[in-house]
C-alpha positions, 0 to 999 in steps of 0.5 A: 500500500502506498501512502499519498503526501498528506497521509504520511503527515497524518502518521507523522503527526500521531507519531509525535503524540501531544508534543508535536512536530515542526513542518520542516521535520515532517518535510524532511522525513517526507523527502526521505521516505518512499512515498511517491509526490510530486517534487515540491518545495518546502514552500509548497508543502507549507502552504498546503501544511496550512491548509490542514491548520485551517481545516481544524486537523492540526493545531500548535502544541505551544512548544517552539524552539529558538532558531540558531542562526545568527545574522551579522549584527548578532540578530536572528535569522530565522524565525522560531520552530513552532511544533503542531500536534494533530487534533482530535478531529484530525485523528477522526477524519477518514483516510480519504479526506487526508488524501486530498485536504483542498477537496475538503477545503473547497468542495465547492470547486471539486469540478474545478479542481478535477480538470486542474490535475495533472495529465501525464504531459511532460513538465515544463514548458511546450518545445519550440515548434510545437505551437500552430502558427498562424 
């Protein structure tokens, strides 16, 4: 059985219990494993990590860990890693819903979001010649 994105956060998440995870933990270990995404930026998945705070799935544990990083003027760099445990309600929406979180964000735009999804072109932009000239 292969896991989507989204459902190895969710074993990420029961897996840290009540303390919590930060998201760059649960991306990095996503980068690690074997479960088939598509390639994605931290960035990305931060936004869609949002979007699981905005459905009520995942909430801050209040624990937070000062950044290290220092600039040249001895200020901090980075921001603080904040830790998110999933909630009650997460631990009870089914599987399905955890496969595809926008679809449950917005179900109003599920005939939208069926044409949205990737077709099995190749990325990237058309090669040259490709277009019909007028």
């Amino acid at each position: 059985m292969t896991l989507t994105t989204f459902e190895f956060v969710r074993e990420q998440l029961v897996q840290a219990g009540h303390s919590g995870i930060s998201p760059a933990d649960i991306f990095k270990a996503l980068r690690e494993s074997e479960v088939v995404r598509r390639k994605g930026t931290y960035q990305s998945f931060l936004g869609q990590f949002w979007n699981l705070v905005r459905l009520g799935w995942v909430e801050p544990s209040g624990i937070t860990a000062l950044a290290d990083q220092r600039g040249l003027k001895n200020e901090r760099v980075l921001s603080d890693r904040v830790f998110y445990h999933i909630t009650l309600e997460g631990v009870s929406v089914d599987n399905s819903q955890w496969h595809d979180p926008m679809r449950v964000l917005y179900p109003s735009q599920a005939e939208w979001w069926r044409w949205y999804k990737p077709t099995g072109r190749q990325i990237g932009r058309p090669k040259k010649g490709s277009f019909p000239t007028a």
